[in-house]
C-alpha positions in Angstrom: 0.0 0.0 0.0 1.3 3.8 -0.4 2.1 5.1 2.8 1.0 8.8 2.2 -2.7 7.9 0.9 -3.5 4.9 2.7 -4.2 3.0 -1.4 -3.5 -0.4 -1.6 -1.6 -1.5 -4.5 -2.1 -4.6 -6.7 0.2 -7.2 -7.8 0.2 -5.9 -11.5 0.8 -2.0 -10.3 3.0 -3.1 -7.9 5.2 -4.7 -10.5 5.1 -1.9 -12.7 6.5 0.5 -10.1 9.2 -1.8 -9.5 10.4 -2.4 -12.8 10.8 1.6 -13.5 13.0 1.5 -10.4 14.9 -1.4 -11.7 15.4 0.3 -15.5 16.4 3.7 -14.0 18.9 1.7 -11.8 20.0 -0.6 -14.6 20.5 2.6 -17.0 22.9 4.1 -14.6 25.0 0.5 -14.0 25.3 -0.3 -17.7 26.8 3.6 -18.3 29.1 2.5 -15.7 30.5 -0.3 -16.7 30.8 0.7 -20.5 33.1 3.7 -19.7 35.3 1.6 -17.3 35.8 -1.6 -19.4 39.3 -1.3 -20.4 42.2 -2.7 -19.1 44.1 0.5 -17.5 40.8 0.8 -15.4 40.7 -2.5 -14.2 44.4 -2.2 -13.7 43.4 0.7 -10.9 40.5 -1.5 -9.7 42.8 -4.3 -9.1 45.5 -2.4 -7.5 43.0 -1.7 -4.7 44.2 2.5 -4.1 43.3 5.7 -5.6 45.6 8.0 -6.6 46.5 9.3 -3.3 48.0 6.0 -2.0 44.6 5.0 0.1 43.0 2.0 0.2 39.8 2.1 -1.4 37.0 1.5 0.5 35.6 -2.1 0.9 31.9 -0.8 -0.3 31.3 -0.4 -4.1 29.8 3.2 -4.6 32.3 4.7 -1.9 35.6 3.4 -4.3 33.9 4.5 -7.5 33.5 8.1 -5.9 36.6 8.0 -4.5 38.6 7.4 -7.9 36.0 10.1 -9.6 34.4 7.1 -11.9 30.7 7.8 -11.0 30.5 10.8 -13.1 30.2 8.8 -16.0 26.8 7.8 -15.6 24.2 10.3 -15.9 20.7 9.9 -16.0 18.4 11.1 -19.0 17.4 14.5 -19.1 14.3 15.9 -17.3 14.6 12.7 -15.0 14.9 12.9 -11.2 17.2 10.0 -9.2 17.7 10.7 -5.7 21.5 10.0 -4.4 20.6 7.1 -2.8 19.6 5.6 -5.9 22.6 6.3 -8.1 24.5 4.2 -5.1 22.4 0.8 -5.9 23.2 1.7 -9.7 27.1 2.7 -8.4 27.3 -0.2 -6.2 25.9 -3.1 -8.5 28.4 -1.8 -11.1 31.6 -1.9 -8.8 30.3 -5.8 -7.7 30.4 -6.1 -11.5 33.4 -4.8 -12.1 35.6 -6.5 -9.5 34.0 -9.7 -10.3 35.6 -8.7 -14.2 38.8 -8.3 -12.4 39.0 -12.2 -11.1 38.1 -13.0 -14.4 41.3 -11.1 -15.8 43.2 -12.7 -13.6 42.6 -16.3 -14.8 42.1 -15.5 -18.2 45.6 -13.8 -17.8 46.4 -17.5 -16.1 45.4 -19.1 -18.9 47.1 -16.7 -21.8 50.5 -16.6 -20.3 50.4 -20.8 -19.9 48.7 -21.3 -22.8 49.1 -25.4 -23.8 50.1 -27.0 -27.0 46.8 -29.0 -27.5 43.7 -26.8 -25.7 41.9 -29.7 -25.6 44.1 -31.9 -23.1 46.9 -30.4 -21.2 49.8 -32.7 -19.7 50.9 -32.5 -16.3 53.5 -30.3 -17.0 51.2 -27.4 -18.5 48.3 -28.3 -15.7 51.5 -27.8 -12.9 52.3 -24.6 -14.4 48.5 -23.4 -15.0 47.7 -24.1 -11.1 51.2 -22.0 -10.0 50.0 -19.3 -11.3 46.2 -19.7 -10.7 44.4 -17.8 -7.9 43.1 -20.5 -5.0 39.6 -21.4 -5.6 39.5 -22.0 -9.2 37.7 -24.9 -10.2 38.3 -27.1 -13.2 35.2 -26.0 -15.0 36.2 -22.2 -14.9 39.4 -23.2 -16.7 37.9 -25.7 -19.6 35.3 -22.7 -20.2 37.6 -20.0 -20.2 39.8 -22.0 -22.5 37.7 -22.8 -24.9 36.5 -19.3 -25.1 39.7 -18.7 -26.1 40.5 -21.1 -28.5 37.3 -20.4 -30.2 38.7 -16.4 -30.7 42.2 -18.2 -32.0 40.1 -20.0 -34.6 38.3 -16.8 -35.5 41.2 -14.2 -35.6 44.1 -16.3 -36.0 45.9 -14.9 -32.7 45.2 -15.3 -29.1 43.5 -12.5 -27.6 45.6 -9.7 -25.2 43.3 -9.6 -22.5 39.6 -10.1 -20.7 38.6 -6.7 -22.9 39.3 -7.8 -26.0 38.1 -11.4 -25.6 34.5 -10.0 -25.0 32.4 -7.3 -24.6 30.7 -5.8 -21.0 28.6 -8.1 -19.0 25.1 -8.0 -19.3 23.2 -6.2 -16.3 20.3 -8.0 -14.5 17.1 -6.2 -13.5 17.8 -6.2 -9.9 17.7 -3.2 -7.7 20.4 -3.4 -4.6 18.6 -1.7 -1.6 21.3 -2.2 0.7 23.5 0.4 -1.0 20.2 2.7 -0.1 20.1 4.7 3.2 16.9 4.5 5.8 16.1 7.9 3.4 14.9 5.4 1.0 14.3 2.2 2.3 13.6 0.6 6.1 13.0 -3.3 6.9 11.7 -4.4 10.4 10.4 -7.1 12.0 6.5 -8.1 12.3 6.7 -11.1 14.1 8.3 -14.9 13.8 6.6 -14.8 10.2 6.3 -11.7 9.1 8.7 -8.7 8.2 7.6 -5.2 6.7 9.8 -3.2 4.1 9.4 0.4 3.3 10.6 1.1 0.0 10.5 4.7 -2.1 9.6 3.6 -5.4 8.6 5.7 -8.7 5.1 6.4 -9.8 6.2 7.0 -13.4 9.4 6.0 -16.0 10.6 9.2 -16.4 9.8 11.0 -12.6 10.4 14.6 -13.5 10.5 15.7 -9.5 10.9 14.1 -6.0 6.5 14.5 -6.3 6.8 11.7 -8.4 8.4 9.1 -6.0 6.0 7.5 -3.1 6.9 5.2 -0.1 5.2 1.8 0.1 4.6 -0.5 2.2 5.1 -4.4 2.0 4.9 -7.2 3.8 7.1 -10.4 3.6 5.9 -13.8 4.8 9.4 -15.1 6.1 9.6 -18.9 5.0 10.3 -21.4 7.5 13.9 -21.6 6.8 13.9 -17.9 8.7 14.3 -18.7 12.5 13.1 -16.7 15.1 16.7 -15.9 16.2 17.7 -14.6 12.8 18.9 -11.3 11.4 17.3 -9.7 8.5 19.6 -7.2 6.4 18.4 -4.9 3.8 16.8 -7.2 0.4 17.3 -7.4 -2.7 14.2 -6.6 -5.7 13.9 -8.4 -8.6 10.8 -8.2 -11.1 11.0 -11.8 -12.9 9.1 -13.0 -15.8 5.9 -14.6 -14.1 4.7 -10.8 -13.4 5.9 -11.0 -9.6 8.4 -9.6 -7.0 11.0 -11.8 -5.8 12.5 -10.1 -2.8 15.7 -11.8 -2.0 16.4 -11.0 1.6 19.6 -12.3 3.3 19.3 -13.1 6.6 22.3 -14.3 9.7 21.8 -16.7 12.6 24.3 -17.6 15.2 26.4 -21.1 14.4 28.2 -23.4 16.5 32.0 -22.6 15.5 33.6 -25.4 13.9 37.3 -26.8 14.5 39.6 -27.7 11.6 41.4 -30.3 13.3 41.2 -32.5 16.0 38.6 -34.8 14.5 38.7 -38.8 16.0 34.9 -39.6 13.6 34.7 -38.2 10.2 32.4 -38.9 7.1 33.9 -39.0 3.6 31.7 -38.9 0.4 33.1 -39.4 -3.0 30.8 -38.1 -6.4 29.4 -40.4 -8.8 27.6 -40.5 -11.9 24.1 -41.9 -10.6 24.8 -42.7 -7.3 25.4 -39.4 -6.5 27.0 -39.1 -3.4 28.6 -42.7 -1.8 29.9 -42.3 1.7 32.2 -44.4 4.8 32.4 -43.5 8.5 36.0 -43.4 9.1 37.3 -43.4 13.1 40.8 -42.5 13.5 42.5 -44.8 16.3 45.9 -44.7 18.2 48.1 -41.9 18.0 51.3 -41.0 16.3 53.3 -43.0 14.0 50.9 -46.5 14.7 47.9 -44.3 14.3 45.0 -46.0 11.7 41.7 -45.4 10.5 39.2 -47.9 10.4 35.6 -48.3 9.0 32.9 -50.6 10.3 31.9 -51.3 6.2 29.0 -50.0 5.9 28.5 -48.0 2.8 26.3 -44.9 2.8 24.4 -44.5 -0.2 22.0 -41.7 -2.2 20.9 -43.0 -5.9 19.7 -40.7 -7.4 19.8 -42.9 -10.6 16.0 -41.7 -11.8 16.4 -38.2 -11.4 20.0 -38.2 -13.4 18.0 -39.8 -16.2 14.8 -37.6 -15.9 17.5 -34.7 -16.3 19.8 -36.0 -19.0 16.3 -36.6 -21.2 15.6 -32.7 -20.4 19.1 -31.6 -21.3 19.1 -33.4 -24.7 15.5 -32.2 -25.5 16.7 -28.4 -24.8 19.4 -29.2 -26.8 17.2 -30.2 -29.8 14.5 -27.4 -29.1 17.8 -24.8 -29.2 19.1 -26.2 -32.4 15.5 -25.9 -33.9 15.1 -22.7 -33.0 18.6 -21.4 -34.6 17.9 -22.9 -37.4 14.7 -21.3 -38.0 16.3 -17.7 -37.4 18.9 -18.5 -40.1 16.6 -19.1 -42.4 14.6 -15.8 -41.6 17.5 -14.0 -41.8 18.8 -15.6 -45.3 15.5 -14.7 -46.6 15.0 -11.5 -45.1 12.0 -9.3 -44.4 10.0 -8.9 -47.5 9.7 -12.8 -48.5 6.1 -13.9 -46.7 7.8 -16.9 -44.9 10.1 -14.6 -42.9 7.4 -13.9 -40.0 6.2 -17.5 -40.1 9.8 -18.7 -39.8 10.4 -15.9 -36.9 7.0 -16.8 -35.2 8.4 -21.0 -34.9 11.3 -19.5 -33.9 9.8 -17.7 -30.9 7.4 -20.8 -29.9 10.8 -22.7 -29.6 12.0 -20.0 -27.8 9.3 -19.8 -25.2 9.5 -24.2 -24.5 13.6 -23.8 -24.3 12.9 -21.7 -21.1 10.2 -23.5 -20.2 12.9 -26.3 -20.2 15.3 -24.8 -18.7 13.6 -23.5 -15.5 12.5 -27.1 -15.3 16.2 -28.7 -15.2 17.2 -25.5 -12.4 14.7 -26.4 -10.1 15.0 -30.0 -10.1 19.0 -29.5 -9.7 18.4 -26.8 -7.2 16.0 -29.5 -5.2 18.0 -32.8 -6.0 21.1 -31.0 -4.3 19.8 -29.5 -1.4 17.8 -33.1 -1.0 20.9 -34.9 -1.0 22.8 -32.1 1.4 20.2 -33.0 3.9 20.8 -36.7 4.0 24.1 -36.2 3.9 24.2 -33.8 7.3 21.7 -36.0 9.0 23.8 -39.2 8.4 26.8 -37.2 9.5 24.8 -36.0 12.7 23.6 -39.3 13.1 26.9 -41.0 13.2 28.3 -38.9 15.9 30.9 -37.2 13.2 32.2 -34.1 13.5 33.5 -33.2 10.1 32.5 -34.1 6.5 35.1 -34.6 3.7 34.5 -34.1 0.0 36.3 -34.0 -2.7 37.9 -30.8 -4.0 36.3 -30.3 -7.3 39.3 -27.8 -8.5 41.1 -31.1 -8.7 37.9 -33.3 -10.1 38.4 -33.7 -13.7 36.4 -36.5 -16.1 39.2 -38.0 -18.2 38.4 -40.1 -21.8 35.6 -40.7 -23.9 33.0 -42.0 -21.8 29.2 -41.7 -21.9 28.9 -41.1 -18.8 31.0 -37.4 -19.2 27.8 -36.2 -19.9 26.1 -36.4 -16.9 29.2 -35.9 -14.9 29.2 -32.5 -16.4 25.5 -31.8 -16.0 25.7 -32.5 -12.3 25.2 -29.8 -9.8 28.3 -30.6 -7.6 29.0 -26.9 -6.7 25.4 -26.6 -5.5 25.7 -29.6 -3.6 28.9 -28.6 -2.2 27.9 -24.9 -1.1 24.1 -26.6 0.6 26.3 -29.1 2.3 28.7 -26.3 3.6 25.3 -24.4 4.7 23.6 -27.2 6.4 26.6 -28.3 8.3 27.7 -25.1 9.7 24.2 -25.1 11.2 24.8 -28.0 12.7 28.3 -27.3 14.1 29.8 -29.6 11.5 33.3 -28.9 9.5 33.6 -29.4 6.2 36.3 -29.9 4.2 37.9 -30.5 0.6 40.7 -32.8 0.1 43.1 -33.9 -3.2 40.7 -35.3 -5.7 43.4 -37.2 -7.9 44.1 -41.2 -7.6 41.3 -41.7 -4.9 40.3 -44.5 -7.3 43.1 -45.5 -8.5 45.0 -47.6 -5.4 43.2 -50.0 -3.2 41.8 -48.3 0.4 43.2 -51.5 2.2 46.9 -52.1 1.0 47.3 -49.1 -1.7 48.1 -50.8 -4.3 47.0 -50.4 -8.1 43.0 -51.2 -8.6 41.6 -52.9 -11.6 38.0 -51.8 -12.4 35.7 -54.6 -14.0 31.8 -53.7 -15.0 30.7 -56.4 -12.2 32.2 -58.7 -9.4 31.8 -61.9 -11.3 33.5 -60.3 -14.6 36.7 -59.4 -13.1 38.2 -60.5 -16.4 36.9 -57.4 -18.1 37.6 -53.9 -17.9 35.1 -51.7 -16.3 34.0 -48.9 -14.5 31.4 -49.8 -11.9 33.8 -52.3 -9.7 36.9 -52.5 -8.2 39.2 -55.1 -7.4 42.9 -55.4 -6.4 44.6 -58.5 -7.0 47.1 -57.7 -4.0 44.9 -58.2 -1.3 41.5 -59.1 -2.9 39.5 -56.7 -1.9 36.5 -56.4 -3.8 34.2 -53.9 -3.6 32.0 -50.8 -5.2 34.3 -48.7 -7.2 32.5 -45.4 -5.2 32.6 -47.1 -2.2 36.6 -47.6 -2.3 37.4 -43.8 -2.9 35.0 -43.2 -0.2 37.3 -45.1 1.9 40.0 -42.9 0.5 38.8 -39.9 1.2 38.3 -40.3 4.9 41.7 -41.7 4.9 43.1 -38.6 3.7 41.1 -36.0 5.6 41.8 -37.3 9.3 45.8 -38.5 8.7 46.4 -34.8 6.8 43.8 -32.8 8.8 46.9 -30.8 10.4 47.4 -29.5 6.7 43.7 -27.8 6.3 44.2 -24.4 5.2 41.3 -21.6 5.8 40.4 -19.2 3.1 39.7 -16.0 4.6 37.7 -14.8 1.7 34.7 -17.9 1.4 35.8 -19.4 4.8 36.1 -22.6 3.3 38.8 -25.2 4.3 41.2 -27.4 2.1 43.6 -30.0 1.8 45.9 -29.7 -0.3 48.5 -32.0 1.2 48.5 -36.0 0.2 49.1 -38.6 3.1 48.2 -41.6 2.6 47.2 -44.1 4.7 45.2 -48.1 4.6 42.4 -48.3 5.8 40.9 -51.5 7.8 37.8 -53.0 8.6 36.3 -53.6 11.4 33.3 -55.4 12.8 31.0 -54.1 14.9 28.9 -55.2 18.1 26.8 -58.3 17.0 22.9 -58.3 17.7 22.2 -59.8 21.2 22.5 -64.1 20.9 19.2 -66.0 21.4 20.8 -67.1 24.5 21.6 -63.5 26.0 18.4 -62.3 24.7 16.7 -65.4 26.9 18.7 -65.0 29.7 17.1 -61.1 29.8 13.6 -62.1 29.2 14.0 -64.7 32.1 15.6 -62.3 34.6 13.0 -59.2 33.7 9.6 -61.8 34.0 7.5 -62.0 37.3 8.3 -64.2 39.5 6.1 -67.9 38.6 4.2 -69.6 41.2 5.5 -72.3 42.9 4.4 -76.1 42.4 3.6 -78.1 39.2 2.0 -76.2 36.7 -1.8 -77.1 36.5 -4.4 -76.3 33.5 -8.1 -76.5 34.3 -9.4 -79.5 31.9 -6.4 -81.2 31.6 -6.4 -85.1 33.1 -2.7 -86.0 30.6 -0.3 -84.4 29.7 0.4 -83.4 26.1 1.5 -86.3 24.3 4.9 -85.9 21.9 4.8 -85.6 18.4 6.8 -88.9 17.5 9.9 -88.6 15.1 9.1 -91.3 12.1 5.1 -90.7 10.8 4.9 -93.8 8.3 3.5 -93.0 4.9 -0.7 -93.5 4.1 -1.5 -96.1 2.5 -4.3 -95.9 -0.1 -6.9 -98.1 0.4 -6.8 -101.5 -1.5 -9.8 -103.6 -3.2 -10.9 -107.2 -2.3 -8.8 -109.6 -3.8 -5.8 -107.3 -4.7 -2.8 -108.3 -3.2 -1.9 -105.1 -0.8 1.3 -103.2 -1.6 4.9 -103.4 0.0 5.1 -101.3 3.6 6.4 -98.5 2.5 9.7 -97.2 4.6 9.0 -94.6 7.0 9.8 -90.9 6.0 10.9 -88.4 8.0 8.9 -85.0 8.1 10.3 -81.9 9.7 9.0 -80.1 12.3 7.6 -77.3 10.8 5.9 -79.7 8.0 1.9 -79.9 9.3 0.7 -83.5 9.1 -1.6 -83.1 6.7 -2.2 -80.5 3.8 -5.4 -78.2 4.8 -8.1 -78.0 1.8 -8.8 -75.5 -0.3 -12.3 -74.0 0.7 -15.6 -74.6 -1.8 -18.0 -71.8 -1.9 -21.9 -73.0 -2.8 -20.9 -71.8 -6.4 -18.1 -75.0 -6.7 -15.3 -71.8 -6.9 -12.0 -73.2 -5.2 -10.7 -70.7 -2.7 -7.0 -70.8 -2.7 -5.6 -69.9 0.8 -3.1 -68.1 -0.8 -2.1 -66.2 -3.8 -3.9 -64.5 -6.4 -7.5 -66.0 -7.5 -7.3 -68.3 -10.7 -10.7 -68.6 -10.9 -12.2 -65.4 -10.9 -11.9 -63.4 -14.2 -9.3 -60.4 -14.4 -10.6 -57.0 -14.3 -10.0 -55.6 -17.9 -7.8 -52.6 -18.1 -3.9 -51.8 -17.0 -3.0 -53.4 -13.5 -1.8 -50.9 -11.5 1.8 -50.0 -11.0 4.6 -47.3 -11.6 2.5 -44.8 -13.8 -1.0 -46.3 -13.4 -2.9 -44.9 -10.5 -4.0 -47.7 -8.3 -8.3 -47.6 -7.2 -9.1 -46.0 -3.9 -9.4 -47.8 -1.1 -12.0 -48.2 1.2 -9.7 -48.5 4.7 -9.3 -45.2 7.2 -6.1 -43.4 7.4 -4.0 -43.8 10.3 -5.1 -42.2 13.5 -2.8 -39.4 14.1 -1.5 -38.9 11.0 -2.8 -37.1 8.1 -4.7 -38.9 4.8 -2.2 -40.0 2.4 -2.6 -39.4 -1.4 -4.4 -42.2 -2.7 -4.0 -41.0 -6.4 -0.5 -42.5 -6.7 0.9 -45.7 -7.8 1.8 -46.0 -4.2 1.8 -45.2 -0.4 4.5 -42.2 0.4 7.5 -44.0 1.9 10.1 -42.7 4.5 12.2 -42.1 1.5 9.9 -40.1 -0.2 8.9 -38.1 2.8 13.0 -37.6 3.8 13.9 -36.9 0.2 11.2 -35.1 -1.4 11.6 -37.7 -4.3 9.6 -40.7 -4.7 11.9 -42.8 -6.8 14.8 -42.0 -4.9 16.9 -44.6 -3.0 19.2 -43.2 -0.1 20.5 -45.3 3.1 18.3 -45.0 6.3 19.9 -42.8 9.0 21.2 -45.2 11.9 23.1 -44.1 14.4 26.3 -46.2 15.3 26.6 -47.9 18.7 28.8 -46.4 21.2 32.0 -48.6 21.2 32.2 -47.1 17.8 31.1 -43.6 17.9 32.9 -41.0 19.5 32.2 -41.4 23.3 35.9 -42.2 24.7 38.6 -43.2 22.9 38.9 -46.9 22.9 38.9 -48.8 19.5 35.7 -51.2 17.7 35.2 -54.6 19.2 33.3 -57.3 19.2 30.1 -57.7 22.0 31.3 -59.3 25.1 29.1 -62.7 25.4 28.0 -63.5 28.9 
């Protein structure tokens, strides 16, 4: 609602004032940017002074003003921006800008170590490449940036000099950065536990001619559940998107448990896959000094997210084939130009395809953004579960697929730096560490004796090469090729977890030093015997009566059931000589003396006491299964719990419910039992038997 009048404001108006805030805004930013996109002014950026010698300022619109560079942007004429304004446009185009500068830098990276084939370097080049790298640069940043590059070289004939001349200024998203705004322009406060109420000034025109023309509104956020009661809300973030709506993205701090980088004794180590997506070990490290171990009780900890991987590789392929459709038919508009009467037909396919590639695309980021945040869960709840204090992953600067293989595909299309970043987020909510170790040769040596692994598609075709198993012939150890560089992993986090280094930029920790180290197995507590498990019943039972134990009605006692039951003869006629005694048979125990009988109904049906009904005709129609909805059923729901869908193929399971995903296979959360969790220090045995 405006604040002055008391109007309430519509969706649709509301979005219209919005997005003349975010185009005045945007204006300003893109002037910016194109008058500073050379490589003497990012030079000055990068240096990090102006020209007195100062340190510039760690807020965006403050350096640009203090090396004179927000002059450049004006706005148009007869149109009235208020200061605080000009600092969202000011400060959105300095977070631009210094982003360009790390891009310089490894494009510069890549230039000066440029390799003799682009398309695979040796270990020579990579060596050289990550000397000169800035920390924190993954293996997709460099493949992109070098291709980029080679594809210029093709073009030209030369490598380029720099970040400038390889391409053009960034594109400017229609986002409006309130927290460069003072309380002159904007205020955010706290409702309640769900509700938060931001005071913006927005325009009531595109071109506002006088401050007249700018209002204050009022808006209320419903804070999802995510937001704690405890949390701090900071200044948001406006964005009209395409649906016709607002998205207000509001950051918000909460108070963590810190987190220690070494010391662990119970760590968790998950190594990427292709469909199972994350496979994990808990890893205990015993003893102390040079005789120090780390041992596993074998149990692997799985999320398969098989279904999903191919739900998404079918998307990516059809975008792929709606994109080269749509190219296709705006090459041939444009090769036959405006007056020819296909050209708008041509144009009007190419905008259908257009509006289904997005359509496609959204579809693919949410169900990454939900299968990685799925998995993050499950993997801080097993980790929680487990009594571990620090989770290890694999450093994906270092992860790189190597060959021809099919499966490069999906390996590329996965969302491991999502995953990575929700996992980080989870965990330090939890008071969890996380930490990145050395990718390389995880798969390669056996966890147990360290030497060379062969990979075979399955365990009983070890006489072929593979991927999906490993074996070594050293010490035959033979297990999932995931599982093994799980065991790996943890191996390397807790004997090198002196070496984690801190970046003081992201906060996040690395190793970047190797030790290696076997790995053993060891067994934990066995269930309670049928003896032990006796021996409690008997001493937790009342006391029994004494004397002989009586039952009304009964004169004997029960008679034994005798070992040998001869065989039944079948009856024979006069005069037939009777057959040979047949020898006795022994029956077991659990085998009933005689068969029981089916059951007749007055309508001579056979009732089978088990199974499905032979008699009975089939329903016509498709029996329900995956895809076919199964027919309601008559029974209650469960007291105390709500009504499940009965639309489905199936009840919900726990997975579903823990997951989100119904066809999503993950390994239940279990928590270890104490002799080999982290209460005191003493190593895994077996149970004691009385």
């Amino acid at each position: 609602m405006v604040e002055s009048s008391g109007e309430r404001v519509g969706r649709r108006l509301l979005f219209e004032r919005v997005s003349f805030l975010t185009d005045l805004c945007g204006d300003l930013t893109r002037q910016l940017v194109a008058a500073r996109w050379d490589e003497d002014s990012l030079d000055v950026l990068a240096a990090g002074v102006d020209g007195q010698g100062e340190s510039l300022p760690s807020k965006g619109w403050m350096a640009l003003r203090r090396l004179s560079w927000a002059k450049a942007a004006t706005p148009a004429e007869g149109v009235y921006v208020s200061d605080r304004v000009r600092r969202a446009a000011e400060e959105y185009a300095a977070r631009t800008l210094r982003l360009t500068v790390h891009r310089r830098t490894l494009v510069a990276a890549i230039l000066a170590t440029w390799p003799a084939d682009p398309r695979r370097r040796s270990e020579a080049e990579w060596t050289a490449l990550r000397a000169v790298l800035p920390a924190g640069v993954s293996g997709a940043e460099i493949r992109n940036r070098t291709r980029q590059a080679n594809a210029y070289m093709r073009e030209h004939g030369r490598l380029p000099v720099g970040l400038c001349e390889l391409e053009g200024p960034p594109e400017v998203a229609a986002q409006v950065l309130l927290a460069a705004m003072d309380r002159q322009q904007v205020t955010l406060q706290r409702v309640d536990g769900t509700t938060a109420r931001l005071r913006v000034k927005l325009p009531l025109c595109a071109a506002p001619a006088s401050g007249r023309e700018w209002a204050w509104h009022v808006l209320d956020l419903r804070l999802p559940g995510t937001v704690g009661p405890d949390a701090v809300l900071h200044t948001p973030t406006l964005r009209p998107t395409r649906a016709g709506r607002i998205a207000v993205d509001l950051p918000h701090t909460r108070p963590a448990p810190a987190t220690n980088a070494s010391g662990h004794r119970v760590a968790v180590g998950f190594d990427w896959g292709v469909n199972t997506l994350l496979t994990g070990i808990v890893g205990r490290l015993s003893g102390q000094g040079p005789g120090r171990r780390v041992v596993t009780d074998g149990r692997p900890l799985i999320f398969d997210a098989t279904t999903v991987s191919a739900k998404l590789h079918r998307l990516r392929s059809h975008r792929e084939h709606l994109a080269a459709k749509r190219d296709h038919y705006q090459q041939l508009a444009n090769g036959l130009g405006a007056p020819h009467r296909a050209w708008g037909e041509l144009l009007d396919r190419a905008a259908v395809l257009e509006v289904e590639h997005e359509r496609v695309c959204a579809r693919i980021r949410h169900l990454n953004q939900a299968l990685a945040w799925s998995a993050a869960r499950w993997a801080v709840d097993q980790t929680t579960a487990l009594g571990a204090t620090v989770i290890y992953l694999e450093d994906l600067a270092t992860l790189q697929a190597r060959g021809r293989r099919r499966g490069n595909a999906r390996l590329s299309g996965q969302v491991r730096g999502t995953l990575a970043e929700a996992i980080r987020h989870l965990a330090a909510k939890a008071g969890i560490a996380v930490v990145t170790v050395p990718a390389r040769g995880t798969s390669a040596r056996c966890p147990a004796c360290l030497a060379p692994l062969g990979h075979h598609p399955a365990p009983d075709r070890l006489d072929e090469r593979g991927w999906t198993w490993a074996h070594c012939a050293r010490c035959g150890l033979s297990m999932d090729r995931d599982h093994a560089a799980a065991r790996r992993i943890a191996a390397r986090g807790l004997l090198a977890q002196t070496h984690t280094v801190t970046e003081r930029a992201t906060g996040t920790r690395t190793i970047r030093t190797t030790v290696e180290g076997t790995v053993r197995s060891v067994r934990r507590p066995k269930k309670t015997t049928r003896r032990l498990r006796r021996a409690r019943q008997a001493s937790t039972a009342p006391a029994r009566p004494r004397g002989p134990k009586t039952t009304p009605g009964k004169s004997r006692p029960t008679p034994g059931r005798p070992a040998n039951t001869p065989r039944r003869r079948a009856p024979h006629a006069a005069g037939q000589q009777a057959p040979a005694p047949a020898e006795a048979v022994k029956t077991s125990r659990r085998m009933p003396e005689a068969r029981t009988v089916p059951a007749t109904t007055p309508t001579r049906v056979v009732k089978r006491p088990a199974g499905h009904d032979t008699q009975t005709p089939a329903l016509p129609g498709p029996v329900p299964g995956h895809g076919v909805p199964a027919p309601p059923r008559p029974e209650p729901p469960p007291a105390g719990r709500a009504r499940l869908s009965r639309g489905t193929c199936r009840r919900r399971t726990r997975a579903a419910e823990r997951t989100g995903f119904h066809h999503l296979h993950a390994t239940e959360v279990h928590t270890l039992t104490p002799r080999f969790g982290p209460p005191g220090d003493r190593r895994p045995r077996r149970a004691r038997k009385a």
